[in-house]
C-alpha positions in Angstrom: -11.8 59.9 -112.5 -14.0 60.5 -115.6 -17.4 61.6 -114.5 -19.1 59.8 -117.1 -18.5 56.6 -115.6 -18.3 56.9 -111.8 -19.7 59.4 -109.3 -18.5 62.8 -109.2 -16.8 63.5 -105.5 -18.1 65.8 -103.2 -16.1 67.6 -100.8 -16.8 69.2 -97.6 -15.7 70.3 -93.9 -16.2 69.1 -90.8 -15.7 71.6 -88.0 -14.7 70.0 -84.6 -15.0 72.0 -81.5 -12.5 72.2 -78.4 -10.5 69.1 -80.2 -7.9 68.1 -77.3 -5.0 66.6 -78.7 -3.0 63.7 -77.0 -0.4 66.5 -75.7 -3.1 68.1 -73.8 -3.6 71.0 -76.5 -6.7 72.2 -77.0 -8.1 73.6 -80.6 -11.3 75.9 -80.2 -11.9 74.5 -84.1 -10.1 71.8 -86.0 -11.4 71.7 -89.6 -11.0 68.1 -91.5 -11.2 68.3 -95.3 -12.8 65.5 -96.9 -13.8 63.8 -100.0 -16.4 61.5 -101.0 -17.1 59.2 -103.7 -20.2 57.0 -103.9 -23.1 57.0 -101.7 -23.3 55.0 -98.2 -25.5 51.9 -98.1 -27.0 50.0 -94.8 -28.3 47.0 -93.2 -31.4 46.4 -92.0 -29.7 47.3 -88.8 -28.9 50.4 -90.0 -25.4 49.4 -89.8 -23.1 50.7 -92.9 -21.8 48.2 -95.2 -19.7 49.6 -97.9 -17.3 52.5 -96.5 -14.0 52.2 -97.1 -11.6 54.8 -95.8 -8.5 55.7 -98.0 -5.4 57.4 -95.7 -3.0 59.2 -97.3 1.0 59.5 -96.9 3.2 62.2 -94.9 2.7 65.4 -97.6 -0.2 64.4 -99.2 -4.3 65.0 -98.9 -7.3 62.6 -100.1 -7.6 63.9 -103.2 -4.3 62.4 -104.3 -6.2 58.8 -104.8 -8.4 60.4 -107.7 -5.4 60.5 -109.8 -6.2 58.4 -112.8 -3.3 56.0 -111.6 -5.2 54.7 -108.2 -8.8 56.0 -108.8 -8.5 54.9 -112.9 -7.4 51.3 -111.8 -9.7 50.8 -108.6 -13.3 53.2 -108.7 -14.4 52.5 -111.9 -17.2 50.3 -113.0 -16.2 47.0 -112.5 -13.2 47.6 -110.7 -12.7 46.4 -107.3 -13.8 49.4 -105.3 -16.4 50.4 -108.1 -17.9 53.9 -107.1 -21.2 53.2 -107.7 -21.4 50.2 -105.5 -18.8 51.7 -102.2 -18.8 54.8 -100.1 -15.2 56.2 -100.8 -13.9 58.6 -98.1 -11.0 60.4 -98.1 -9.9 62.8 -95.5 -7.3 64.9 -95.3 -5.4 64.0 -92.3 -4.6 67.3 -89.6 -1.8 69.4 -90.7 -2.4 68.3 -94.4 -4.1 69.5 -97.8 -7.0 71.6 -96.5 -7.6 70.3 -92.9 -5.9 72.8 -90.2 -2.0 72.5 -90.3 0.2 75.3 -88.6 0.4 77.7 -91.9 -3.2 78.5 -91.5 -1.5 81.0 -89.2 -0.7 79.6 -85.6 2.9 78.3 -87.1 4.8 76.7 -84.2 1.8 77.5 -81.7 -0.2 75.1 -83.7 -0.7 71.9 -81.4 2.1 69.0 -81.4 -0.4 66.5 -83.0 0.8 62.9 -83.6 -1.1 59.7 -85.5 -3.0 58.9 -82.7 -5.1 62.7 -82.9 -5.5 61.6 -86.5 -7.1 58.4 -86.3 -9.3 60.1 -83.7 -10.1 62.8 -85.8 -10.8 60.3 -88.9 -13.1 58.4 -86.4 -15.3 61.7 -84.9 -15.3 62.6 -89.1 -17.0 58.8 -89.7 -19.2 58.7 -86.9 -20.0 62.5 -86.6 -19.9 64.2 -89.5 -20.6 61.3 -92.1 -23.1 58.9 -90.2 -20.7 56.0 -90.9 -20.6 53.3 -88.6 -18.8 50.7 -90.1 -16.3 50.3 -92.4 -16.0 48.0 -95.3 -12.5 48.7 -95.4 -9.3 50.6 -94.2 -6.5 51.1 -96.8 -3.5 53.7 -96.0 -0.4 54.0 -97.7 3.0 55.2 -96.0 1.8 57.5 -93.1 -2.0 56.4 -93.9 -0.7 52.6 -93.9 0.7 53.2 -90.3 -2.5 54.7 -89.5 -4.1 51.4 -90.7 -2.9 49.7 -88.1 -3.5 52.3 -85.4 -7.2 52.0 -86.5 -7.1 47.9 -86.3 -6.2 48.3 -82.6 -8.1 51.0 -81.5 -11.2 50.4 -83.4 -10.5 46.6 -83.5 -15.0 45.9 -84.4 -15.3 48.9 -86.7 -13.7 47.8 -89.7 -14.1 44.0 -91.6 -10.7 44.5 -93.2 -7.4 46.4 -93.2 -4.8 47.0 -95.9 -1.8 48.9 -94.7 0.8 49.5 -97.5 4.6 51.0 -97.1 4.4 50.8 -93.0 5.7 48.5 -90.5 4.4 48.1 -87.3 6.9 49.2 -84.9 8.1 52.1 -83.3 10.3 53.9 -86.3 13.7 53.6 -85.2 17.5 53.0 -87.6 17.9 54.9 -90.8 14.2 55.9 -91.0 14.2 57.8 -88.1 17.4 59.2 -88.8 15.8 60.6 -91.6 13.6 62.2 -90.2 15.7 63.6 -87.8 17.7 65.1 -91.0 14.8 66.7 -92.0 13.3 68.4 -88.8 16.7 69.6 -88.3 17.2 71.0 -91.0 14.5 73.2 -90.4 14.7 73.6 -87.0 18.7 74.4 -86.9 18.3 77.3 -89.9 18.1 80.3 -88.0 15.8 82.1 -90.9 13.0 79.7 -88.9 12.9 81.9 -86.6 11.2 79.6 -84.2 8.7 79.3 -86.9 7.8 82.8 -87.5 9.4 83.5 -90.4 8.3 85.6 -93.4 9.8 83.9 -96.2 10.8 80.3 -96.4 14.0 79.4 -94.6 16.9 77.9 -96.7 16.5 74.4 -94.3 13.1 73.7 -96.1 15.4 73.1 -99.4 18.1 71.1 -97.8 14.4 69.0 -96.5 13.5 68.8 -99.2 16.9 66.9 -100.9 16.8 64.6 -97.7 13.1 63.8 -98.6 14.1 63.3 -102.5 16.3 60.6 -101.4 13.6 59.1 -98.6 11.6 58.2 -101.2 14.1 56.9 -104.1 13.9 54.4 -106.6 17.3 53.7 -108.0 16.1 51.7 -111.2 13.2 53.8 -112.2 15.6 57.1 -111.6 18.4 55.2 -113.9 15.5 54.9 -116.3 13.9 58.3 -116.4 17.4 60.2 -116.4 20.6 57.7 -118.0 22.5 60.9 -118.6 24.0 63.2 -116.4 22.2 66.2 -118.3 19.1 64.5 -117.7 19.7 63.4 -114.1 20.6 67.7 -113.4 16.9 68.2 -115.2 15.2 65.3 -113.0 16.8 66.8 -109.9 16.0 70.8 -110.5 12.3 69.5 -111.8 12.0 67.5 -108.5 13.1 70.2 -106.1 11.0 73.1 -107.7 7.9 71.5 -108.1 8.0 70.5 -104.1 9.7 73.7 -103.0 6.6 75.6 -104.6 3.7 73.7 -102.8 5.9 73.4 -99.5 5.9 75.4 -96.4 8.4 74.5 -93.6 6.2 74.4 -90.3 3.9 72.0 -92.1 7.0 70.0 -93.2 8.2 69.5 -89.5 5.1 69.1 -87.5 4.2 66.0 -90.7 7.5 64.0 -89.7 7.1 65.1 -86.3 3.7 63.4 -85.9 5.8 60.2 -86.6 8.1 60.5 -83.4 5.7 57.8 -81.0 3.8 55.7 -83.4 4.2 52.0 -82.2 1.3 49.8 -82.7 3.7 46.7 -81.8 2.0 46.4 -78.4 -1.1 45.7 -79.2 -0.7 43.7 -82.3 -2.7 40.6 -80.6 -5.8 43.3 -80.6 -6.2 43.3 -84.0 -9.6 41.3 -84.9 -10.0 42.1 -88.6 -8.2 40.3 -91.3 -5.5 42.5 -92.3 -3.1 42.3 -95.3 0.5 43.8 -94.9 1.7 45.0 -98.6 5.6 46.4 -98.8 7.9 46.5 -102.2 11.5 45.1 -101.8 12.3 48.2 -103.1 11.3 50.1 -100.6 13.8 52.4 -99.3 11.7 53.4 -96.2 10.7 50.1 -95.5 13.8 47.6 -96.4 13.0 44.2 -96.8 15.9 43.0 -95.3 15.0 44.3 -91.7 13.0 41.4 -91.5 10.1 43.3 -89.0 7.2 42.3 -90.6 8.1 38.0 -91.0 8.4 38.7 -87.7 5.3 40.8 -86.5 2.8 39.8 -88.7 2.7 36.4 -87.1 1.4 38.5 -83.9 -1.6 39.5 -86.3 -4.1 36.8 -85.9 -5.6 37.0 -89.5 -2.6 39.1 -90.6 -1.0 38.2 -94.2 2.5 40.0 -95.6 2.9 40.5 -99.2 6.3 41.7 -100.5 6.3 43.2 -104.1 9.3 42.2 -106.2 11.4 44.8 -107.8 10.0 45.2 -111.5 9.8 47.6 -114.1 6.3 48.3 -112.5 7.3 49.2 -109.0 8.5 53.0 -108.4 10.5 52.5 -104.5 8.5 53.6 -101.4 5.8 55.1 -104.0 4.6 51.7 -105.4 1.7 52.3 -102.5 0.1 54.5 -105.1 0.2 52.1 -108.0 -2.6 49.6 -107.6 -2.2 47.7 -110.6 0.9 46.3 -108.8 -0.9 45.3 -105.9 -4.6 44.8 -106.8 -4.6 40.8 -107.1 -4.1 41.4 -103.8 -6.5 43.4 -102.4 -8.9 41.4 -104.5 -7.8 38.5 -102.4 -8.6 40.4 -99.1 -11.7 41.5 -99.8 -13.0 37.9 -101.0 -11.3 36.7 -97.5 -13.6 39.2 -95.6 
């Protein structure tokens, strides 16, 4: 974002005492990073009118949005969530960026969180921390666009609209859990873990790390950005280091852990706001050809599904991060609601 044409962010803590997780777990302090953007404005009522929470994907933290790619395309003047005119928040969700996650020191003793602590961590942050009492909208992508529809259900008056992108809204079951299986175990099952008190890195965070790479493929842009086999070795080591080096392997595990119950399917009926569904058909974690959301979103009273053609513009699983793919879209929601 350039600062001389939108609001410069402000970050901050918010300290939550005795959090009890779903497990039963009890933290004496869980810490939520956040980011804002923009200023809150209210009602007569006092009621908030222009928040909209951003949720971010398994790995990441809030400040990935201020790339110039999503926060370039969307918070500048003019653009559809202008800074100047919304209250962007971005947390980072537990056991990512600079919220409390396991390598703060507690390693495997750190509590078995799942999406359903995050969403109500994201809520006491709103309410407690930030005065916000109504949100404009809720937009996730991958993990975050799961947590989308966790929030439509469990806050289903809170919000006036809901954009979940990259997520379907069942239990996570075939190849994508397998997946994640692949990469727990392969942390879990490498004895230098050591039950998650290791001292260095165990080897399994690598062999994560390739089953990750693949998670998250895009065949034609990867065809595109290496056509030889000297550039697909440089792609590959490029790809691996870069992760390896920000990476540590009980965060890795307890992220695709947190996965292992989501299911908003049951209450689908609950969901009151209009709420857009946005996939891409190439989408390896989501595959088109499943057919889930045809047939879910019709459970979704004012729910709408959007599949995203393969393009030259769409980059696999990570398309959720390109708004000028999607944007038409979300201009369409937002003049719905």
């Amino acid at each position: 974002m350039s600062p001389a044409n939108s609001p410069a962010p402000a970050h901050g803590d918010f300290i939550i005492r005795d959090f009890r997780f779903k497990s039963g777990e009890l933290l004496p302090e869980l810490t939520l990073h956040y980011t804002t953007v923009g200023a809150p404005v209210r009602d007569e009522g006092g009621v908030v009118r222009n928040a909209v929470l951003l949720l971010h994907g398994t790995g990441g933290a809030g400040e990935n949005f201020l790339r110039d790619q999503f926060a370039g395309v969307l918070f500048q003047p003019g653009q559809l969530l202008d800074a100047s005119r919304y209250f962007i928040i971005l947390p980072d969700g537990i056991g990512h960026g600079r919220s409390s996650k396991p390598s703060d020191g507690l390693h495997a003793r750190f509590p078995r969180y799942d999406y359903d602590d995050m969403v109500a961590a994201q809520h006491r942050l709103l309410t407690g921390k930030l005065g916000v009492n109504h949100l404009r909208l809720v937009l996730g992508v991958s993990m975050g666009g799961m947590q989308t529809w966790l929030w439509g259900e469990t806050h289903p008056a809170f919000m006036d609209a809901l954009l979940p992108l990259a997520s379907l809204p069942v239990q996570i079951a075939g190849r994508n859990r397998i997946i994640r299986r692949m990469i727990m175990d392969a942390i879990r099952n490498d004895p230098g873990w050591q039950g998650g008190e290791y001292s260095a890195q165990p080897y399994g965070l690598v062999s994560a790390i390739y089953t990750l790479m693949i998670m998250g493929s895009s065949p034609l842009q990867w065809q595109k950005q290496a056509p030889t086999r000297e550039a697909a070795d440089r792609f590959f080591d490029e790809w691996v280091r870069t992760r390896l080096a920000h990476s540590d392997a009980n965060d890795l595990l307890y992220q695709y852990d947190a996965s292992r119950d989501y299911d908003p399917s049951p209450g689908l009926e609950s969901i009151k706001a209009p709420l857009l569904a946005i996939n891409s058909a190439d989408d390896e974690v989501n595959p088109p050809e499943l057919g889930i959301m045809e047939r879910e979103i019709k459970r979704v009273r004012r729910g709408r599904y959007v599949l995203i053609p393969i393009s030259n513009q769409t980059q696999g699983h990570g398309t959720h991060s390109l708004p000028e793919t999607w944007k038409q879209h979300l201009a369409e929601l937002l003049e719905e609601s």
